[in-house]
C-alpha positions as CSV (number, residue, x, y, z in Angstrom):
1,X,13.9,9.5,-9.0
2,X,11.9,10.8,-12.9
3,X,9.1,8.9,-11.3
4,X,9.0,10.7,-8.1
5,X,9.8,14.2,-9.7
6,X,7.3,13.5,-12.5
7,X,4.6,13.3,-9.7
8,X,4.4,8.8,-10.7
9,X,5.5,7.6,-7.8
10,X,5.6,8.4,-3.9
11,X,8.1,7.1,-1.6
12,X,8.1,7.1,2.3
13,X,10.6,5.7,4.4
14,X,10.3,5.0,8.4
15,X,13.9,5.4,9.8
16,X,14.4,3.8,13.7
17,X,18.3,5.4,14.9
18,X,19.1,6.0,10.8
19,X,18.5,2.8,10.1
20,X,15.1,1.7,7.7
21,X,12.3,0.0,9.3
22,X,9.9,0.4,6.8
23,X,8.5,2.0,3.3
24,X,5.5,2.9,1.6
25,X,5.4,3.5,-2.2
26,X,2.3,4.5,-4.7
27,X,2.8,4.4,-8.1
28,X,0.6,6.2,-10.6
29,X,-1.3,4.2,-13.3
30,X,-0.5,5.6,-16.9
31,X,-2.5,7.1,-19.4
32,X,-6.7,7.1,-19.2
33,X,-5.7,5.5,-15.5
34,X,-3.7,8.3,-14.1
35,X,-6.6,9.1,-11.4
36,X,-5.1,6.2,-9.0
37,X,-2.3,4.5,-8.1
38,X,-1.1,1.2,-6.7
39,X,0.0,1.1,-2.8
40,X,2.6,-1.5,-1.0
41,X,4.1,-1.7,2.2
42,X,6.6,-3.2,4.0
43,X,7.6,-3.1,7.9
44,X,10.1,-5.0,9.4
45,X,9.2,-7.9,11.6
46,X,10.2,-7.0,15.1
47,X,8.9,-3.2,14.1
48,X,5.6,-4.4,12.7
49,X,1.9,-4.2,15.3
50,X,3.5,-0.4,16.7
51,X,1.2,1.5,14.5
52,X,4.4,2.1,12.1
53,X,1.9,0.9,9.0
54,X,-0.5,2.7,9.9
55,X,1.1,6.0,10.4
56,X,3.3,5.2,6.6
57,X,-0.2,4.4,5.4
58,X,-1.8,8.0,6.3
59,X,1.1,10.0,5.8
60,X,1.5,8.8,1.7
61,X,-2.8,9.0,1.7
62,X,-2.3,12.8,2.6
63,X,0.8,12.7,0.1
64,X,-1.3,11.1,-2.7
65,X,-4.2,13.7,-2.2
66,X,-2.1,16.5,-3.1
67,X,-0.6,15.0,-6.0
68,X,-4.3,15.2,-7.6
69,X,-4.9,11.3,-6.8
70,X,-8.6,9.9,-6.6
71,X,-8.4,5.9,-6.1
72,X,-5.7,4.4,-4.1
73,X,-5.5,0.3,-4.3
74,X,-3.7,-2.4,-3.2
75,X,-3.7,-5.8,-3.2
76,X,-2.7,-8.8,-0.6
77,X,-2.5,-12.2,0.9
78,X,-6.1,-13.2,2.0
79,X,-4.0,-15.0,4.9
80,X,-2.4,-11.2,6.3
81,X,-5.1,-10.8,8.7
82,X,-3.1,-7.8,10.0
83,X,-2.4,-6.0,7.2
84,X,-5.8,-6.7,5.8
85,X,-7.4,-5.1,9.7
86,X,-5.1,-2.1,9.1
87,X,-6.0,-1.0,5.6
88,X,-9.9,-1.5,6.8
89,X,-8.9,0.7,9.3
90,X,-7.4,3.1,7.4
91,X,-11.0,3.2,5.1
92,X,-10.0,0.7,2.0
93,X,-13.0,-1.3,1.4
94,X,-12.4,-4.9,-0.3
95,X,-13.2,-4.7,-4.0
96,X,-12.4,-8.5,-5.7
97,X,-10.8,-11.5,-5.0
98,X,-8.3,-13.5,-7.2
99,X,-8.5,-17.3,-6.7
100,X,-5.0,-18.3,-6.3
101,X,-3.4,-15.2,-6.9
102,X,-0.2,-15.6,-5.1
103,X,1.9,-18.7,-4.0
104,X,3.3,-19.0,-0.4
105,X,5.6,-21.5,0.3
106,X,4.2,-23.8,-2.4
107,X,0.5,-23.3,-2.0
108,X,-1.7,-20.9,-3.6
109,X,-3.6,-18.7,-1.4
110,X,-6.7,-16.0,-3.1
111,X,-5.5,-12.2,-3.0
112,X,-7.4,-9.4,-2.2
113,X,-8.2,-6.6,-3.7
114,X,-8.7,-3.2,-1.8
115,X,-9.6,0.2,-3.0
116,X,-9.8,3.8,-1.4
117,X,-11.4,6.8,-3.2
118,X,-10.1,10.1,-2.0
């Protein structure tokens, strides 16, 4: 809760009958980095290709933008074709790869990495 008070860290929930379907978080770099922050979401399987992520994903850009942020990134699975369409969607342009920068379910897979300047 500091974080979020202290203007580190934003938090979004999507709630379906009280009950959580979904987040979105960015948490502010420190120091000489304080100009961006990292983003990650999560959506619930049976919840996920309704435009849930995508509507998390704009609402903490517009939420970020008031809290004086200038870079927004994130990084994922070069396999989540979904998630990867949405964030190009959304504007993040593809910044760097990591060869084998995550495991999943015993094999190593490249990550991407995405940025959006605001």
């Amino acid at each position: 809760m500091a974080n979020i008070e202290l203007g580190r860290e934003i938090r979004l929930v999507a709630e379906v009958k009280g009950k959580v379907i979904g987040y979105a978080t960015v948490k502010r770099d420190d120091d000489g980095l304080r100009h961006r922050g990292w983003l990650g979401i999560a959506i619930k399987k049976e919840f996920r290709g309704l435009g849930i992520g995508t509507e998390l994903m704009r609402r903490i850009i517009d939420e970020a933008r008031k809290l004086d942020f200038k870079l927004i990134l994130l990084e994922t699975s070069s396999l989540n074709d979904r998630a990867i369409h949405v964030y190009r969607k959304i504007g993040f342009k593809e910044v760097g790869r990591i060869s084998m920068g995550m495991r999943i379910n015993d094999k190593y897979v490249d990550t991407i990495i995405m940025a959006l300047q605001l």
